[in-house]
N, C-alpha and C positions, 0 to 999 in steps of 0.2 A: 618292447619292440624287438623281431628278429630280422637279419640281412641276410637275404637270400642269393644265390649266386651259382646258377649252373653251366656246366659245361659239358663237352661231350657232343655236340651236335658235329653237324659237315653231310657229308655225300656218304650213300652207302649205293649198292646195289643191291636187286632183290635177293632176298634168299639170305643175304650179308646181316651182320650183328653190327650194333653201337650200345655202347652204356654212356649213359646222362647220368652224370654228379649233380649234387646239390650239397652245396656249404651252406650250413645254418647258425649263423652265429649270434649270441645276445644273452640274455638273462633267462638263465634257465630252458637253450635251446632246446633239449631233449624232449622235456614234456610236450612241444608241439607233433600235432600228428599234420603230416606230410603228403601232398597231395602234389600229382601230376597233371598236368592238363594240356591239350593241343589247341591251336586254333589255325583253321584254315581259310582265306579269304572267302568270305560270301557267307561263310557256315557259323552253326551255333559251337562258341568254344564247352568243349566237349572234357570230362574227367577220362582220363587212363587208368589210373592208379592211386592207391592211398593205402600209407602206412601209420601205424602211429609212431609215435618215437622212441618207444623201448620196441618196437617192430613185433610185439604179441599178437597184432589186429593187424589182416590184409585186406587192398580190395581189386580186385581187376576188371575194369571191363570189359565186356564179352568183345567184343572186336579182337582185343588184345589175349584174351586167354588162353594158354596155351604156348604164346611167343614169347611173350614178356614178364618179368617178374620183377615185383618192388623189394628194396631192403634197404636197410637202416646200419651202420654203424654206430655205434653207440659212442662208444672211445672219441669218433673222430666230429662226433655231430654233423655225420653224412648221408644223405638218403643218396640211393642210385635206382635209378630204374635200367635193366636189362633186357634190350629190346634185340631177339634173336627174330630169324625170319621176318626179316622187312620185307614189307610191300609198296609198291603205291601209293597207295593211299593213306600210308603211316607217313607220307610226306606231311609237314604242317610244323609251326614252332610252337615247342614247346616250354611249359614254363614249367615252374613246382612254387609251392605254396604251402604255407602253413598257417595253421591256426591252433589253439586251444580248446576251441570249443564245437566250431565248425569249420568241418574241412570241405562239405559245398559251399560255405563263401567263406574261402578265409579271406582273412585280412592284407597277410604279408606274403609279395609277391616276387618273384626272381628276375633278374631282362627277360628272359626267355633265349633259347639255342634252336636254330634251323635245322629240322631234320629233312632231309633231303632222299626220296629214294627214287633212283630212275638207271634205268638200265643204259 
C-alpha cells in the first residue's frame, strides 16, 4: 500500500497559476505511476493527468493541454501538477492517485485539495 496526501489547493483567480503536491509514501513508492483527477458536483469524475514514477510517460487531458503540466520528483516521492491559466471551470477537487498497474482505476487515493477559480 501507498499514502497519498495533497496539497496545493485554495482560491486562484482566472488567468492565476497553483501547483498541487502529492506525497507518496510506502513500499517502493516510486514505481507507482500517478494520476490526477477532478470531480465536480453532478459530473463524471474526470482524469487531468498521469505520470508514471520515474516521470518517462506523460498524459494530459485535452481540456488541460497547454495550461497544465504533470512531474514527478524522484528524490522526494512527489508528483505535482502545474496548473497555469486557470479557468472556471478548472474549479473542482481534486485528488491524485496511484496505482502500479492501472492508473484508470487505481487503487490508492489522496483526501483530495479544493481548487477554487473565480474572479
Amino acid at each position: 500500500q501507498v499514502q497519498m496526501a495533497e496539497s496545493g489547493g485554495g482560491l486562484a483567480r482566472p488567468g492565476e497559476s497553483l501547483i498541487l503536491s502529492c506525497s507518496v509514501s510506502g513500499r517502493d513508492a516510486n514505481s507507482y505511476a500517478i494520476g490526477w483527477f477532478r470531480t465536480v458536483p453532478g459530473k463524471e469524475r474526470a482524469i487531468v493527468a498521469a505520470i508514471t514514477g520515474s516521470g518517462g510517460n506523460k498524459y494530459l487531458a485535452e481540456a488541460v493541454k497547454g495550461r497544465f503540466t504533470v512531474s514527478v520528483d524522484t528524490g522526494k516521492n512527489k508528483a505535482y501538477l502545474q496548473m497555469n491559466g486557470l479557468k472556471a471551470e478548472d474549479t473542482a477537487v481534486y485528488y491524485c492517485a496511484a496505482d502500479q498497474s492501472s492508473i484508470e482505476t487505481p487503487r490508492f487515493w489522496g483526501q483530495g485539495t479544493q481548487v477554487t477559480v473565480s474572479s
